[in-house]
C-alpha positions as CSV (number, residue, x, y, z in Angstrom):
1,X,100.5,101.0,78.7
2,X,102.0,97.7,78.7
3,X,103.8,96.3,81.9
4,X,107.1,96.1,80.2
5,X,106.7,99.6,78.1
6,X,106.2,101.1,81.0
7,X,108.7,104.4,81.6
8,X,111.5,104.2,84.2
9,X,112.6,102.7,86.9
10,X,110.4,101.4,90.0
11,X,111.5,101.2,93.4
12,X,109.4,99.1,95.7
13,X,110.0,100.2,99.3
14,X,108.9,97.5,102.2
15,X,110.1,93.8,101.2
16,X,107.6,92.2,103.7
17,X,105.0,89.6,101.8
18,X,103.1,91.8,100.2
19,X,106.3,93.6,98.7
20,X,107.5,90.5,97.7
21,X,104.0,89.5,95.8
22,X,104.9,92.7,94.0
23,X,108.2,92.2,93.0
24,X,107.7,88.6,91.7
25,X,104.4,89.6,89.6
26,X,106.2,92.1,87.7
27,X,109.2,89.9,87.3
28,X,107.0,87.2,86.1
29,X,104.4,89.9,83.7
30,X,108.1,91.2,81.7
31,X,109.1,93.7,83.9
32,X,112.8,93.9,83.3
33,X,114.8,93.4,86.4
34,X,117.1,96.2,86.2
35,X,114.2,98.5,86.0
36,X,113.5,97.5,89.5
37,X,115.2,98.4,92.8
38,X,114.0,97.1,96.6
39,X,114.7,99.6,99.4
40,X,115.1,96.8,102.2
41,X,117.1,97.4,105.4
42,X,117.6,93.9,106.7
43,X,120.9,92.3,105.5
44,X,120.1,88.5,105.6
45,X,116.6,89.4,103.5
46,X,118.3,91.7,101.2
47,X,120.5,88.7,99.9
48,X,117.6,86.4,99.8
49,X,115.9,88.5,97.7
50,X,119.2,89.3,95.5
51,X,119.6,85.6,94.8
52,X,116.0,85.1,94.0
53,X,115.4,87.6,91.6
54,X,118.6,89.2,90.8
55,X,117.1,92.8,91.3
56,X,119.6,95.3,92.8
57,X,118.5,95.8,96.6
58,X,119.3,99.1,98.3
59,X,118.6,101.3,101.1
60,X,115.1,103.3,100.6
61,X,117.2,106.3,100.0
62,X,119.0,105.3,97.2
63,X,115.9,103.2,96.2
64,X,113.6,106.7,96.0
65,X,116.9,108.4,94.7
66,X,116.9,106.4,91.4
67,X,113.3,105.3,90.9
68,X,110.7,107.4,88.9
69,X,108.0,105.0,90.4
70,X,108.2,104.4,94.2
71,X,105.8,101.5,95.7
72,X,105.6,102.5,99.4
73,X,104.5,99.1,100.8
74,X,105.2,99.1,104.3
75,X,102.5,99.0,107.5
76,X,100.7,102.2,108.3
77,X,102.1,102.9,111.3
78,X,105.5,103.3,109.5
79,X,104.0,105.6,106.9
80,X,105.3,108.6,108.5
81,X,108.8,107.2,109.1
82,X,109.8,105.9,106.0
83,X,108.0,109.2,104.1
84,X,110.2,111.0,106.3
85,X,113.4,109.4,105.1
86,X,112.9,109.8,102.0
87,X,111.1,113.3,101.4
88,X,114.4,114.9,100.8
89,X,115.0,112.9,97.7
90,X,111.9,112.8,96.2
91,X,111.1,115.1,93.3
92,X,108.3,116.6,91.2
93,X,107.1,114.5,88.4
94,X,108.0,111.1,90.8
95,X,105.1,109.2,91.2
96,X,104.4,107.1,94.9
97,X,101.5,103.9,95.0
98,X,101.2,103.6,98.5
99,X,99.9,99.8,99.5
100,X,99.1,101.4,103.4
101,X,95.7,100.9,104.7
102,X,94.0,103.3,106.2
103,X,96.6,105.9,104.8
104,X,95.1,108.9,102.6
105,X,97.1,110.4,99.9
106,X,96.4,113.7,101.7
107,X,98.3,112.4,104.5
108,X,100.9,111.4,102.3
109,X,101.2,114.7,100.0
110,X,101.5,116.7,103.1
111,X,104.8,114.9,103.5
112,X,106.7,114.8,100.3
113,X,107.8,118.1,98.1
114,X,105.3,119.5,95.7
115,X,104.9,118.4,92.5
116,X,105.2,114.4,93.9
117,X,102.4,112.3,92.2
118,X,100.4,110.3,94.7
119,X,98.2,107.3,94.3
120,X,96.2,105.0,96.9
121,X,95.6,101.3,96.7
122,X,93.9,98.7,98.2
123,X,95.2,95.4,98.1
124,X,94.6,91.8,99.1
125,X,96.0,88.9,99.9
126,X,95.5,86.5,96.8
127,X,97.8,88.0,95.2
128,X,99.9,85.8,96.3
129,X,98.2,83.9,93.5
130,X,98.0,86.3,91.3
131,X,94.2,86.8,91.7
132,X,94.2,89.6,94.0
133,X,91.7,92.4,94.0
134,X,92.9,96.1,94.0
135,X,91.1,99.3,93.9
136,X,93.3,102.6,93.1
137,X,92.5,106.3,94.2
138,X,94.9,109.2,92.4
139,X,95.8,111.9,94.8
140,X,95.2,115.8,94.3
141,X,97.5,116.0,91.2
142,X,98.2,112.7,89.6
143,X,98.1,112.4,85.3
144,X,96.6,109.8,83.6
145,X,99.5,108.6,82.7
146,X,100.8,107.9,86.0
147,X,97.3,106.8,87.4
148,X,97.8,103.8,84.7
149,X,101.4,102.8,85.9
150,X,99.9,102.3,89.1
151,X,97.4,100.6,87.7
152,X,100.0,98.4,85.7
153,X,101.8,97.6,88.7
154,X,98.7,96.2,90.5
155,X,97.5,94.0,87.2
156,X,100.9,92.1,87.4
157,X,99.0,89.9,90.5
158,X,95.5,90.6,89.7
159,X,92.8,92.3,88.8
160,X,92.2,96.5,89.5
161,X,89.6,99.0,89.5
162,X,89.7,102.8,89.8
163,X,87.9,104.4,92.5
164,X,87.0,108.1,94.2
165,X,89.1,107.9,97.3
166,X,86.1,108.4,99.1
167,X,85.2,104.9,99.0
168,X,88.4,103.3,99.9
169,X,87.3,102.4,103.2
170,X,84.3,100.7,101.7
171,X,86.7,98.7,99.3
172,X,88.7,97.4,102.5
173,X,86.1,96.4,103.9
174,X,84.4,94.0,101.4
175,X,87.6,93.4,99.5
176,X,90.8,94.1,101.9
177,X,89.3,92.2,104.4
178,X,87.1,90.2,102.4
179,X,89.5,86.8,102.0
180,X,89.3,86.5,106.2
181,X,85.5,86.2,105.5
182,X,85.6,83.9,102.8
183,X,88.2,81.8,104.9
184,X,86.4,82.1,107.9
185,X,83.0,80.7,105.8
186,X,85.7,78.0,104.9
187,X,86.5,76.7,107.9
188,X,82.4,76.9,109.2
189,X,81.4,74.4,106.6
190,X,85.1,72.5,107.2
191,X,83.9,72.1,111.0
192,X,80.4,71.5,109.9
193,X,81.2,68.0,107.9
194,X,83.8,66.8,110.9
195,X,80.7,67.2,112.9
196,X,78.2,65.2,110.4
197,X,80.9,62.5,110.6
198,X,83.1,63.6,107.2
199,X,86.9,62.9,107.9
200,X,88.3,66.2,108.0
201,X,90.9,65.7,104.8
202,X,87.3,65.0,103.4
203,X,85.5,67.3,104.5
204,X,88.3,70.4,103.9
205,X,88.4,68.8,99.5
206,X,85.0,68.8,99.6
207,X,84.7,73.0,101.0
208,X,87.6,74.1,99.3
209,X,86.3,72.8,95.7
210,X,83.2,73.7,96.0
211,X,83.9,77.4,96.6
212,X,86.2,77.2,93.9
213,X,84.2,76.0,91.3
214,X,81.1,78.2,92.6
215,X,83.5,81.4,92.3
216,X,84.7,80.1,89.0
217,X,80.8,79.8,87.9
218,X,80.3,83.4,89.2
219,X,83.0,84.8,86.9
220,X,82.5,82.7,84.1
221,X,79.1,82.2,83.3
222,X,78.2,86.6,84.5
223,X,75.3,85.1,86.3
224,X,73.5,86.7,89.1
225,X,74.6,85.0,92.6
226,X,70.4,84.9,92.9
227,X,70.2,83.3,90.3
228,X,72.9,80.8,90.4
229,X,71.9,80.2,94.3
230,X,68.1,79.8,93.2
231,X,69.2,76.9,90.8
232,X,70.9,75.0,93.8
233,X,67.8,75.3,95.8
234,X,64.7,72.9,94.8
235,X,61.2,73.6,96.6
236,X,61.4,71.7,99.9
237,X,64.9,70.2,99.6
238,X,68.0,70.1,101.1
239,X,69.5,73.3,100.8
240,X,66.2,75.2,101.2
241,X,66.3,74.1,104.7
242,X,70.0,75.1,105.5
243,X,69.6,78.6,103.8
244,X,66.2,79.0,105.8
245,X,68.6,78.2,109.0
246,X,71.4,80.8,107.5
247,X,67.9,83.7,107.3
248,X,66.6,82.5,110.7
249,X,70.4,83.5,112.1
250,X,70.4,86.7,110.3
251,X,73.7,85.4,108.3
252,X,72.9,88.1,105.9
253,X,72.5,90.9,108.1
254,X,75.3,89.9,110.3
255,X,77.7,90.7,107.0
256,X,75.9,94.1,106.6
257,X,77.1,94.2,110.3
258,X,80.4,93.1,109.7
259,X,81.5,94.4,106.9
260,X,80.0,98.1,108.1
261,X,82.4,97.5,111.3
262,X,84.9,97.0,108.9
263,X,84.7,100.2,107.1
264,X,84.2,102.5,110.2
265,X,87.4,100.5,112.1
266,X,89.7,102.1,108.3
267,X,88.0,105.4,108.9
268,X,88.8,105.6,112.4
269,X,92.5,104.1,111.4
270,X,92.9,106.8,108.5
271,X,92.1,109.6,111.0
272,X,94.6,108.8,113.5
273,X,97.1,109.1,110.1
C-alpha cells in the first residue's frame, strides 16, 4: 500500500517531537493534509503547528472521533489517560499504532471497545532525519491490511521491520536506545583527540565522518562488520593496538551488559503498565 493510497483519515495524538517527526514525514512522503488531524491540547502549539503544515488541529476527541487511523504518540505514563479519553469514541474496525515504550498492546486492548485494531512500535530518534529505525508488533486481532498502514506510517521517516511482540524489549534495547550509544561512542573518541592535542572543532569533523562514512560502508557494500573491521586492522599496527585495549577493557562484553540492562529496565517498565 502506497503512503498516499492509503484509506482514511489519520489522527496523530501527542504533538511532542516525536509526533511532530510523524506528521512532517507523511506530509513530506504525499500524505495529503486533510487526511490528517493532530489531537493537541496546548493553544500556542496548536497554532504553530496549523501554520506550519496547514493540518487541522483538534482535541484528541474529535481527533479519534474522525480518524480511521489513530497514532497514540504520547509518554507511557500518559497511556492510560489519554486511552481513557478517548475509549468512548473509538470504534471496531479503527486501527491505534501506539509509539509508547514499554506499553503492550494487551495493555492497550484492555482499554478500548472490542473490535479496535492494535499495533506496537518501536521508534527512534533519527527520524528526525528520516533514517529512523522502527520495529512493529500487531496486537491480538489486527489484519494485514492494517498491520501495513502502520507499517506505512513508520516508512515516511525510516526504515521498519515486523516483529513478534515478544521481542520488543529486545528491539529497544539495541535500537530504541541504540542512538544514546552510538552518541555516547561519539563523544569518547571526541574527548579522546582533545586529549591527543586535536582542536575539538577538529577532532568532533573527524568522529562524526568517520562514523558516517563507516555506517554508510555497512549498508552499502552488505559486508560483515568483521570483515570490514579486519581490513582496517594491519598485523602489528595502529588500530590492532587500540582494539586490543577496547578487548583488554571488555568493551564488548560491557554492551552485552548494557544493552541486556536495557532490555530488562522495558520489561520491568511494561509490567508496571
Amino acid at each position: 500500500m502506497s503512503s498516499s493510497q492509503s484509506a482514511g483519515r489519520t489522527a496523530i495524538i501527542g504533538a511532542g517531537v516525536m509526533g511532530e517527526t510523524l506528521l512532517s514525514g507523511l506530509v513530506r512522503s504525499g500524505r495529503r493534509v486533510d487526511a490528517l488531524l493532530v489531537g493537541e491540547k496546548r493553544h500556542e502549539r496548536a497554532t504553530e503547528l496549523e501554520e506550519r503544515y496547514g493540518v487541522a488541529v483538534v482535541s484528541n476527541l474529535d481527533a479519534a472521533t474522525r480518524a480511521d487511523t489513530v497514532a497514540l504518540v504520547v509518554k507511557p505514563q500518559d497511556m492510560g489517560e489519554v486511552l481513557a479519553e478517548i475509549a468512548p469514541v473509538l470504534r471496531p474496525g479503527q486501527l491505534l499504532v501506539s509509539l509508547a515504550a514499554g506499553i503492550t498492546t494487551a495493555f492497550i486492548e484492555s482499554h478500548v471497545p472490542d473490535g479496535v485494531a492494535v499495533v506496537r512500535v518501536m521508534p527512534n530518534t533519527p527520524a528526525l532525519v528520516d533514517e529512523g529505525m522502527a520495529a512493529v508488533s500487531p496486537g491480538s486481532h489486527c489484519s494485514e491490511a492494517q498491520l501495513a498502514e502502520a507499517e506505512s506510517l513508520m516508512a515516511s521517516v525510516g526504515r521498519v521491520v515486523r516483529i513478534p511482540e515478544r521481542q520488543q524489549d529486545a528491539v529497544t534495547a539495541i535500537s530504541g536506545s541504540g542512538p544514546a550509544y552510538i552518541f555516547f561512542v561519539v563523544e569518547s573518541m571526541i574527548e579522546a583527540g582533545v586529549h591527543l592535542g586535536l582542536p575539538r572543532s577538529t577532532a568532533s569533523e573527524l568522529v562524526i565522518q568517520t562514523l558516517v562514512g563507516s555506517g554508510k560502508m555497512l549498508q552499502e557494500t552488505g559486508t560483515h562488520p568483521t570483515v570490514l573491521r579486519e581490513q582496517v586492522t594491519s598485523p602489528g599496527g595502529t588500530t590492532a593496538s587500540a582494539l586490543r585495549e577496547l578487548e583488554v577493557h571488555k568493551v564488548r562484553a560491557a554492551f552485552l551488559a548494557a544493552m541486556e540492562a536495557a532490555r530488562d529496565r522495558s520489561r520491568q517498565l511494561a509490567e508496571g503498565s
